[in-house]
C-alpha positions as CSV (number, residue, x, y, z in Angstrom):
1,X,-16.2,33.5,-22.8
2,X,-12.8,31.6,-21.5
3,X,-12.8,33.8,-18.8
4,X,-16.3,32.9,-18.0
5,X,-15.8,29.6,-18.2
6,X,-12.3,29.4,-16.5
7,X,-14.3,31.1,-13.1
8,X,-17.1,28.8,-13.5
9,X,-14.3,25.8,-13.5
10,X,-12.5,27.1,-10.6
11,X,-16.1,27.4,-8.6
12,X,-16.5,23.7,-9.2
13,X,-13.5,23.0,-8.1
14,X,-14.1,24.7,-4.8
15,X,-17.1,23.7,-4.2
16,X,-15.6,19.9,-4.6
17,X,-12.5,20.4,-2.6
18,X,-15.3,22.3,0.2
19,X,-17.6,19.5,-0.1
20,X,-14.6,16.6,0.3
21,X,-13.5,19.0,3.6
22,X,-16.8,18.6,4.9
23,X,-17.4,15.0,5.0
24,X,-14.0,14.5,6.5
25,X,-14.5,11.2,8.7
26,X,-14.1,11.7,12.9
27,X,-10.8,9.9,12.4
28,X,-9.5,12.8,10.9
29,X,-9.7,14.7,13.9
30,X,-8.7,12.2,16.1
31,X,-5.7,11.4,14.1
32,X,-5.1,14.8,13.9
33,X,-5.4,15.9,9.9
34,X,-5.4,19.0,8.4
35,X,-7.4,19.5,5.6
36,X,-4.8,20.5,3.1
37,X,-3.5,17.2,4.5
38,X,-6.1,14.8,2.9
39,X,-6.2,13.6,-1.0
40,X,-9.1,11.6,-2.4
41,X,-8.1,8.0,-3.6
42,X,-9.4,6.1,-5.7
43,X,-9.6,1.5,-5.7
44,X,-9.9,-0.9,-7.9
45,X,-12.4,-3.6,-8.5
46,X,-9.5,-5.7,-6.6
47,X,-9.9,-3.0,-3.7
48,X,-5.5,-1.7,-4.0
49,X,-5.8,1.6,-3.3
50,X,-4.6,4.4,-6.4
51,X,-3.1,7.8,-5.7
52,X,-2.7,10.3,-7.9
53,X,1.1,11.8,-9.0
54,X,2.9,13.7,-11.6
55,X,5.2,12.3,-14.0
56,X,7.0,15.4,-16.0
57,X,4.2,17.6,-14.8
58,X,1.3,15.0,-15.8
59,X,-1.3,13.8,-13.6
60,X,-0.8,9.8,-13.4
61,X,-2.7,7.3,-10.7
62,X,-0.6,4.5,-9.7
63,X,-1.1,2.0,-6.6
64,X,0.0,2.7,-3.6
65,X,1.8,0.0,-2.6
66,X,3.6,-0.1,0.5
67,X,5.2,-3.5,-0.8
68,X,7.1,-1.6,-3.6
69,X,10.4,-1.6,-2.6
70,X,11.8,0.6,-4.9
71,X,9.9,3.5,-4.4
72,X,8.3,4.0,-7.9
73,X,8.0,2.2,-10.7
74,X,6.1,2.2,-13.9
75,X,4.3,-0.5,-16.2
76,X,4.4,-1.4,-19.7
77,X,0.3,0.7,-19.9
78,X,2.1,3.9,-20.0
79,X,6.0,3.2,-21.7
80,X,4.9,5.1,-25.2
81,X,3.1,8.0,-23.6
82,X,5.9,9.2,-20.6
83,X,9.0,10.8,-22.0
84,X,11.8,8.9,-20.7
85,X,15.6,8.0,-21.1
86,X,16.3,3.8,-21.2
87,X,19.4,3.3,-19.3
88,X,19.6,-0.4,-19.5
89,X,17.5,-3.5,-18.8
90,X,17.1,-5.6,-15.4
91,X,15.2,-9.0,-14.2
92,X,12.2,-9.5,-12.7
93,X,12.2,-12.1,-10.2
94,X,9.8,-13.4,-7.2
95,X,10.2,-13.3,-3.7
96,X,11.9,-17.1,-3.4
97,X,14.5,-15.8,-6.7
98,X,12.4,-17.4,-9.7
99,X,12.3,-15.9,-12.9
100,X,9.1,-13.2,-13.3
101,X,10.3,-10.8,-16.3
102,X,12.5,-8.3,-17.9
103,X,12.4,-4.4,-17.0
104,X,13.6,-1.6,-18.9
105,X,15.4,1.0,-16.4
106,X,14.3,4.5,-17.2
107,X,14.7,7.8,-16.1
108,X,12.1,10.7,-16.5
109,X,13.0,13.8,-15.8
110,X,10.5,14.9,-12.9
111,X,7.9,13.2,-10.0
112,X,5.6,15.1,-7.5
113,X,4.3,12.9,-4.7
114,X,1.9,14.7,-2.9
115,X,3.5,18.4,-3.3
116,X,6.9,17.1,-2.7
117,X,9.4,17.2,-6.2
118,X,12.0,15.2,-7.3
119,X,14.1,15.6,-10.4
120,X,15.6,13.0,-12.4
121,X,14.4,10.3,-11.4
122,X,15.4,6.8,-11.6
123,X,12.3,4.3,-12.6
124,X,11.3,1.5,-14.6
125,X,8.6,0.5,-16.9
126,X,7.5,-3.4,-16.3
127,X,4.6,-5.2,-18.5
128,X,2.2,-5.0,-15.7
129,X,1.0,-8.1,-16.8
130,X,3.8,-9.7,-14.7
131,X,2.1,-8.4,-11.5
132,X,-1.6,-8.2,-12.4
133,X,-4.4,-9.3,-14.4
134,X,-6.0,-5.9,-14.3
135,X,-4.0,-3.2,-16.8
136,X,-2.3,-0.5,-14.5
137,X,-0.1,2.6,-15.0
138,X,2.8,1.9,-11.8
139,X,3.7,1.4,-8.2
140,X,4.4,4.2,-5.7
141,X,6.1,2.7,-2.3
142,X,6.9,4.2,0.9
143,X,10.5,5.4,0.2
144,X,8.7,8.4,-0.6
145,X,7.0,8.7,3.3
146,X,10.3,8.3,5.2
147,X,9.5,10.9,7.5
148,X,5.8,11.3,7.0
149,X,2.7,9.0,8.3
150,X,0.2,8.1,6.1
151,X,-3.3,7.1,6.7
152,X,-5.6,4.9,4.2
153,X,-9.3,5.1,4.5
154,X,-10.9,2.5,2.2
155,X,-14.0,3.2,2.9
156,X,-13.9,7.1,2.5
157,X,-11.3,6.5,0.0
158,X,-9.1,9.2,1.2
159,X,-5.4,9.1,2.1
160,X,-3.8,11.4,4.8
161,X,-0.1,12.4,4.5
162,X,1.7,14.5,7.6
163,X,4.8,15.0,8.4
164,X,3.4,15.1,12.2
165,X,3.5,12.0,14.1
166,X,1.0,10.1,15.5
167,X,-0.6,11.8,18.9
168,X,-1.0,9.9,21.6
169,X,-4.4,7.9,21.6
170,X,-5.9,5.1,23.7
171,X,-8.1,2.3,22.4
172,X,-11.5,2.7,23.2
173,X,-12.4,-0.7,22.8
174,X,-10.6,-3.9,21.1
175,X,-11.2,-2.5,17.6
176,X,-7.8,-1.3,17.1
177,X,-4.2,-1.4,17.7
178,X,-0.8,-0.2,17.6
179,X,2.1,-1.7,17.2
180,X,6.2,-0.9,16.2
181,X,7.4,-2.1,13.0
182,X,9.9,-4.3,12.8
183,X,13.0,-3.3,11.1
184,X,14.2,-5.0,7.9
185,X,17.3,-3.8,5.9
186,X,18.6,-3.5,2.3
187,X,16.2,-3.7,0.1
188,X,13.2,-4.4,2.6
189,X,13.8,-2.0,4.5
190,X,10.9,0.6,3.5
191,X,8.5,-2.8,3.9
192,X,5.9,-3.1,6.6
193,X,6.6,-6.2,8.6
194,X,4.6,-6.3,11.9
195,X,4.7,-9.0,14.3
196,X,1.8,-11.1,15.3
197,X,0.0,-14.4,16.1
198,X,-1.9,-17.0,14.1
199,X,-3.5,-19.8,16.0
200,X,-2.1,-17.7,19.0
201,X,1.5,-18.8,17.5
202,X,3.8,-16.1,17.0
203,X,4.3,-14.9,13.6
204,X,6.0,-11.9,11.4
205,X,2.8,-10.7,9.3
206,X,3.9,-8.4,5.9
207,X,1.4,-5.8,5.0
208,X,1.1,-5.0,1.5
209,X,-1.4,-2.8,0.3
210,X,-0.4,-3.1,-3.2
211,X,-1.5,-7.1,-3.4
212,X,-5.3,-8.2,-4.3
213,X,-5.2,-11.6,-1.7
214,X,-3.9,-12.3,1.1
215,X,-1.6,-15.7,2.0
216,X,-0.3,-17.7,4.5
217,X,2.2,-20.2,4.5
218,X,1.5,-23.9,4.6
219,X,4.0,-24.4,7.6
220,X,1.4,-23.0,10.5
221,X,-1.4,-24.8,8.6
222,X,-2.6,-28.5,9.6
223,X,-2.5,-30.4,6.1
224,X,-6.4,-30.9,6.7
225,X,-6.8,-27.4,6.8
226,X,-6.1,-26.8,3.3
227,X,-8.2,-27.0,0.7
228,X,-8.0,-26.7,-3.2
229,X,-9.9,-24.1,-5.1
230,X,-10.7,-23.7,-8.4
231,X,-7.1,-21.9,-9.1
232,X,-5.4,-22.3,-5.3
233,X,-4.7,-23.9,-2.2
234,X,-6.8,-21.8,0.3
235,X,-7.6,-22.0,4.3
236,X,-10.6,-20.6,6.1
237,X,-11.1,-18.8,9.2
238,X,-7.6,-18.3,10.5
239,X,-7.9,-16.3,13.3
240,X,-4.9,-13.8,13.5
241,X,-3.8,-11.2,15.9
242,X,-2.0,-7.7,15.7
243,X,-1.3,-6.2,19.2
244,X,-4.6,-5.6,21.1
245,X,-6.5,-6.4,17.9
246,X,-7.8,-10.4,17.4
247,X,-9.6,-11.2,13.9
248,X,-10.3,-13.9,11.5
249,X,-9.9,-14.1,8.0
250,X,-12.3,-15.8,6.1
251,X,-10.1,-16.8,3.4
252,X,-6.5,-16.7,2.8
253,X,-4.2,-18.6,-0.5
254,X,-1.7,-21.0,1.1
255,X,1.1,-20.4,-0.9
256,X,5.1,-20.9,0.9
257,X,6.3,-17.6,2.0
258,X,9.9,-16.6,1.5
259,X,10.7,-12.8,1.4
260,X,14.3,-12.9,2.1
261,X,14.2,-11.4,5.8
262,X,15.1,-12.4,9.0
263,X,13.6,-11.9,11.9
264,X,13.3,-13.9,15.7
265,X,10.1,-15.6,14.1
266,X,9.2,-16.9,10.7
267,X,7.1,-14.5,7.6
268,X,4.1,-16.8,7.4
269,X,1.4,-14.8,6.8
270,X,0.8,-11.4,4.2
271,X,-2.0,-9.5,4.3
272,X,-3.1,-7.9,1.4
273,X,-6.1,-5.3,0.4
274,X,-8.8,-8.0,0.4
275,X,-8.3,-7.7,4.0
276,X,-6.8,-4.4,4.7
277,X,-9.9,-2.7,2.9
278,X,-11.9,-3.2,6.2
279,X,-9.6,-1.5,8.4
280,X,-8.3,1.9,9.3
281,X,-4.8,1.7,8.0
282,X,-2.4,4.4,9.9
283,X,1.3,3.7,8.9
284,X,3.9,6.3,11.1
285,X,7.1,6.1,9.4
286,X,8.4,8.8,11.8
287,X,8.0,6.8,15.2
288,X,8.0,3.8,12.9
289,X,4.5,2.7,14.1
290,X,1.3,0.8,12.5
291,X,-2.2,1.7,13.4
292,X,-5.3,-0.8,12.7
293,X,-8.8,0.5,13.1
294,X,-11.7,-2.1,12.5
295,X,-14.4,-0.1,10.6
């Protein structure tokens, strides 16, 4: 009878992986995927993508947030249930230094990203309340893709991971782009800075899949532009640009943007999943490249 129902398990299986193969999207092809090369995600009301790991050999989904900058880190949701060693405590603070939180530093003794291991390794559990209203298990960023490129679907919800770089592609029309990342250093340096234009004004944008709303900063903003919401500052229609690819953003919190980089212009604008979740998002961390792709 366990047999029985061990084959009728691993049929289902099959025929779920076989089905998820087949409805592949062209961009696959295009950006040239394997199948073994594509993982089903899944999003939160909020629209930040989750991907699916293992802690000490358990299946955990966590964000994938490409503006965690310490590669992976969990949250207060799942302290009791992962084994773990406490090797001291740390502070929480926000991007312009202010107080945020306590941490307690952890190890645990394994982590599988996407079929690659990694053995005692160094974390954190957080109260995730410090970084969100909705409970959630931990952060995985993109110290973990060094060498890879990594392709988010929204809409499909499915994420590609290669170690293949991107292939050479022209734009078939003005619905996408690709352009270099910039390169920050120390402990920004596996963040996704871009640069861009708002208002046709030159601009460093900061891409950051693991945030719920977008900003800008009020310094590229006329005061008349902003207005107050019920909980923040906002401005409407900004038009923005990214290489060959010109948009606007209906909505956007105004809130002063300090990230602690430096680059020949200003960090005024960060664009988070609200507005990502419309796009193609292709990020090469082998050529170093970012690939947008309007839906």
């Amino acid at each position: 009878m366990k047999a029985t129902k061990g084959l009728i398990l691993d049929i289902c299986g099959a025929f779920l992986m076989f089905s998820f193969i087949l409805n592949n999207p062209d961009w696959t092809k295009q950006l040239d995927y394997r199948s073994d090369e594509l993982h089903p995600i899944r999003l939160q009301i909020n629209f930040i993508p989750l991907v699916e790991v293992k802690v000490n050999g358990s299946p955990l989904w966590v964000k994938f947030d490409t503006g965690c900058s310490t590669g992976f880190s969990l949250t207060s949701a799942v302290e009791e249930q992962i084994e773990h060693i406490v090797t001291g405590t740390s502070t929480e603070r926000n991007p312009d230094a202010s107080y945020r939180g306590k941490t307690t530093l952890a190890t645990i003794n394994s982590l599988e990203v996407f079929g690659d291991n990694y053995t005692a390794v160094k974390t954190s559990f957080t109260d995730w309340r410090i970084y969100s209203s909705l409970k959630f298990n931990g952060l995985l960023g993109l110290k973990y893709f060094k060498k890879k490129r990594v392709t988010i679907d929204y809409k499909q919800k499915i994420i590609g991971i290669s170690e293949r770089p991107f292939i050479s592609r022209k734009n078939k029309d003005d619905s996408s782009t690709k352009v270099t990342l910039l390169e920050a250093t120390g402990s920004q340096a596996d963040l996704i800075y871009v640069l861009g234009k708002v208002e046709d004004h030159p601009t460093v944008i900061y891409i950051d899949t693991g945030s719920s709303a977008s900003f800008i900063d009020p310094s590229v903003l006329d005061p008349s532009d902003i207005k107050k919401g019920e909980r923040h500052l906002l401005a409407e229609n900004i038009n923005i640009s990214i290489g060959d690819l010109a948009f606007s953003v209906t909505r956007l919190r105004v809130k002063e943007q300090r990230r602690g980089v430096s680059f020949e212009y200003p960090q005024t604008v960060k664009l988070g999943s609200d507005v990502l979740k419309d796009y193609l998002v292709a990020i090469d961390k082998i050529t170093n490249q970012l690939m947008l792709q309007k839906y």
